[in-house]
C-alpha positions as CSV (number, residue, x, y, z in Angstrom):
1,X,109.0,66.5,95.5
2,X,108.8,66.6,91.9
3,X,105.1,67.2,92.0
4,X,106.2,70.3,94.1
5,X,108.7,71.7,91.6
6,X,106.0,71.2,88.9
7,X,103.3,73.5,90.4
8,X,105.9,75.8,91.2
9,X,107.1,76.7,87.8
10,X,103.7,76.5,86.7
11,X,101.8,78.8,89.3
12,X,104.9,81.3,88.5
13,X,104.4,80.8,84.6
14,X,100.7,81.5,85.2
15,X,101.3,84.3,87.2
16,X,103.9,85.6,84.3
17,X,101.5,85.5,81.9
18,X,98.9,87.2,83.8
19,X,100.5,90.1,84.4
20,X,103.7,90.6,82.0
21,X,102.9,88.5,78.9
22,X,99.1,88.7,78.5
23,X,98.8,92.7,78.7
24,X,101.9,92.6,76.1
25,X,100.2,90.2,73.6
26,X,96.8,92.1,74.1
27,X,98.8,95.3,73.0
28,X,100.5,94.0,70.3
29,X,97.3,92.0,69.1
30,X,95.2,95.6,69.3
31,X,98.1,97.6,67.2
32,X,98.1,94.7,64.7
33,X,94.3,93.0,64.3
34,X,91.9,96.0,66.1
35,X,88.3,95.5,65.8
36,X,86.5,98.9,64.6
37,X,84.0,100.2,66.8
38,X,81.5,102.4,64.7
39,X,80.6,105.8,66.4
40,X,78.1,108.6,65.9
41,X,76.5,111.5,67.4
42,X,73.5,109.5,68.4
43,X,71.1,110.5,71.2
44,X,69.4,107.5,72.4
45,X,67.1,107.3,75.7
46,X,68.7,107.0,78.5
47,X,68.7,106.3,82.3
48,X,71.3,107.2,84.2
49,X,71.2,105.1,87.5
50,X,72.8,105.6,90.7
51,X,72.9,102.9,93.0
52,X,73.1,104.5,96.9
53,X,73.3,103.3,100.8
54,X,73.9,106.1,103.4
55,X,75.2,108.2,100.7
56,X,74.0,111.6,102.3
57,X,77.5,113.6,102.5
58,X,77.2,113.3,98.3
59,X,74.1,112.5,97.2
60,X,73.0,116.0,96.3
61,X,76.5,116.9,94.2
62,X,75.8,114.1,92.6
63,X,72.5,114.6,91.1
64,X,73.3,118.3,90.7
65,X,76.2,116.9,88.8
66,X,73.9,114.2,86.2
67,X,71.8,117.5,85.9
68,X,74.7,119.3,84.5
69,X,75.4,116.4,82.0
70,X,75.3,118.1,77.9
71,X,72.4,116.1,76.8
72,X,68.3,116.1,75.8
73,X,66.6,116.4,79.1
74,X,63.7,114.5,77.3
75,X,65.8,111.7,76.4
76,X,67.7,111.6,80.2
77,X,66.1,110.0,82.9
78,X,68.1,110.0,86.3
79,X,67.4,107.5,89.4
80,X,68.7,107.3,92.6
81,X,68.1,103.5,93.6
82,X,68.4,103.2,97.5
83,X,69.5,100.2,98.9
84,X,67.7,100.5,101.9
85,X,69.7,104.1,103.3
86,X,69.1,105.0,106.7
87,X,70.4,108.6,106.7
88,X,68.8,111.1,104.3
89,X,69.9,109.9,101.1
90,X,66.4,109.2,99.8
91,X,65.0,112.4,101.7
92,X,68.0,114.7,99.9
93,X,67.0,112.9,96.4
94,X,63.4,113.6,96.6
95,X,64.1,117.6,96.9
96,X,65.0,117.3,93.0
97,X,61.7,117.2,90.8
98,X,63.9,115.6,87.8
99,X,65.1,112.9,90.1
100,X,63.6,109.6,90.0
101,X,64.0,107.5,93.8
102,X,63.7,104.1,94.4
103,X,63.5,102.7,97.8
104,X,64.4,99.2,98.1
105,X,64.3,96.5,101.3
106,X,68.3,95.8,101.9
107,X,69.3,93.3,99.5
108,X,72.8,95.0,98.3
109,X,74.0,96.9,95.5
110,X,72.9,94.5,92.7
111,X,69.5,93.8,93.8
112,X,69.0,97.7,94.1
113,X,70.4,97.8,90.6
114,X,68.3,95.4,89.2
115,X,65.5,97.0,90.9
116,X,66.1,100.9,89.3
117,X,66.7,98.6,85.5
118,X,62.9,97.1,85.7
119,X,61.6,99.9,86.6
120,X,63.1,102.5,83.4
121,X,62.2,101.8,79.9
122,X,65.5,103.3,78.3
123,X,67.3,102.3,74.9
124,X,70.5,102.8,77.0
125,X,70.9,102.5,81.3
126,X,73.7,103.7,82.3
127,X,75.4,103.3,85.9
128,X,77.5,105.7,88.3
129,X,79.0,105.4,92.3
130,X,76.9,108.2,94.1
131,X,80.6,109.8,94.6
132,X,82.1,110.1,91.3
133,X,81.6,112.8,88.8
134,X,81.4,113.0,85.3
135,X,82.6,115.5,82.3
136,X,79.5,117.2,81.0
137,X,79.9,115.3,78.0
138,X,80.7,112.0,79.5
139,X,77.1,110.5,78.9
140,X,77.5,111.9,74.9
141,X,81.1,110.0,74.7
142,X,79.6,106.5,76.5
143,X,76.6,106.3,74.0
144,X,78.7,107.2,70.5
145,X,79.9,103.8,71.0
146,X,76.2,101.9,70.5
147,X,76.0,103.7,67.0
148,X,77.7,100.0,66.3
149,X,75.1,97.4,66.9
150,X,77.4,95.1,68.0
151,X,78.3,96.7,70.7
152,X,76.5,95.7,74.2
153,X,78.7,97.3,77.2
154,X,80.9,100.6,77.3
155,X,83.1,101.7,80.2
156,X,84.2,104.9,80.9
157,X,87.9,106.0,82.2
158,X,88.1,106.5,86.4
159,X,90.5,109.1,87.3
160,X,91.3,109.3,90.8
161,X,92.1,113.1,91.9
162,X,92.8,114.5,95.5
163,X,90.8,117.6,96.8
164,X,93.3,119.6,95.2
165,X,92.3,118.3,91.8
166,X,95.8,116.8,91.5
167,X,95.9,113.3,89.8
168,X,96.1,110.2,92.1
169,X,96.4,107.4,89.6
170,X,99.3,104.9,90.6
171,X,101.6,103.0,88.2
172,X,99.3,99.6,88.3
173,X,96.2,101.8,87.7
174,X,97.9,103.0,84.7
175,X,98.9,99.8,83.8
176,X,95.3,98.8,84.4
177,X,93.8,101.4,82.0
178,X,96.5,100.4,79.3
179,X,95.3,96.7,79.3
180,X,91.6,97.5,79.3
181,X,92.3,100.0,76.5
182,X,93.7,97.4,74.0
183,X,91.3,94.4,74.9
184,X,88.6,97.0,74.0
185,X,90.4,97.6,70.6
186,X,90.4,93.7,70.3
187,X,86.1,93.8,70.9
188,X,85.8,93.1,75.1
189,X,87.4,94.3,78.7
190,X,87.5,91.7,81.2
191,X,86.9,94.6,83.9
192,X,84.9,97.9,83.9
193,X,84.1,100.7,86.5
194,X,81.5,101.2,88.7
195,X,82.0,104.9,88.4
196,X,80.5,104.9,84.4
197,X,79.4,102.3,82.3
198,X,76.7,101.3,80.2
199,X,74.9,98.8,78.7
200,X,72.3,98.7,75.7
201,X,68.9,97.6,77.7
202,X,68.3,94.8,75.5
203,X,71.9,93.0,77.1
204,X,71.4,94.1,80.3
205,X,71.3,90.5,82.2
206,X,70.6,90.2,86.0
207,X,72.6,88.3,87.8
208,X,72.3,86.4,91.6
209,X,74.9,89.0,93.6
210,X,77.1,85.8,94.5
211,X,77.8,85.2,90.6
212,X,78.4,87.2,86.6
213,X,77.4,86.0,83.8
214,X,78.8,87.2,80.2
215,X,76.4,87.4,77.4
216,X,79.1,87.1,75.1
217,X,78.0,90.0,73.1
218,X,80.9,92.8,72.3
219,X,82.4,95.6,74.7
220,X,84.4,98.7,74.1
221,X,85.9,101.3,76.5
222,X,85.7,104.5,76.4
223,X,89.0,106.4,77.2
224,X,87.7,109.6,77.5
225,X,84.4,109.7,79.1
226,X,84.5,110.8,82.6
């Protein structure tokens, strides 16, 4: 019995600091000890990969999206990495000459990802969900944040709108975005987004699909891109 009472109180005062006394010690930590992220107005390569299965009602605003993006078309390289689509996701793709595609064998969303990363040669590769859509200067706001040389990963905000344009976000997905926001000022996030991220090529690891690996290297989150 006592055994009982004993993983009680401690599965409760686990849970407790997960979710009440962690994100309050990561805020008051990030208000009181922030690491400094450097930033500039660099323009590195990039490649801006999209990682797609049956994606054929959005592929093409997607792309025409990327295309929209405010930076060097010399220095922006955008794929479409299939994973295997049976609809027209490739066929749509292929209609846009600035458009890189990728067709993979079936092998999920990381082995397609891997895939599109082996085959660019970019400073910076950066990754998107083939139904999000970014700021025109989203990809300008992500790649300030390598200007430090420390940093390896950078994760943009999600914001979850209705077809009306009105915001969607809940109260935990606030609460989500205010944790990530001050473990980023303290040098890492224990979570990004599929929708935008990137990584500097040189830390890009891959990884089996079953399991993640950290390189230990330093993160930072972008609150404003995307």
């Amino acid at each position: 019995m006592l055994v009982l009472v004993v993983l009680f109180w401690a599965s409760l005062a686990l849970l407790a600091w997960t979710h009440v006394f962690y994100p309050a010690f990561a805020a008051a930590l990030a208000r009181v000890a922030p690491r400094r992220v450097r930033k500039a107005d660099i323009e590195p390569t990039v490649a801006v990969i999209v990682t797609a299965y049956n994606e054929e009602p959005v592929i093409a605003r997607r792309i025409e999206n990327l295309l929209e993006l405010d930076y060097p078309r010399e220095k922006l390289q955008i794929v479409v990495t299939s994973d295997a689509s049976s609809d027209r996701t490739e066929e749509i793709a292929l209609q846009y000459p600035e458009v890189r595609v990728i067709s993979n064998p079936r092998g999920g969303k990381v082995a397609a990802q891997d895939s599109a990363v082996r085959q660019t040669d970019s400073e910076i590769v950066a990754f998107s969900d083939a139904n999000a859509t970014w700021s025109p200067d989203a990809l300008r706001t992500l790649v300030r944040m390598f200007a430090d040389d420390d940093v390896a990963y950078v994760c943009g905000q999600l914001r979850i709108l209705d077809a009306g344009g009105s915001n969607k976000e809940g109260v935990y997905w606030r609460y989500e975005m205010l944790q990530r926001g001050a473990e980023s000022a303290l040098g890492s996030v224990t979570g990004g987004n599929g929708s935008i991220y990137a990584v500097r090529r040189t830390d890009y690891v891959e990884v089996d699909p079953r399991t993640r690996r950290s390189t230990g290297a330093r993160f930072a989150c972008s609150s404003t891109a995307g």
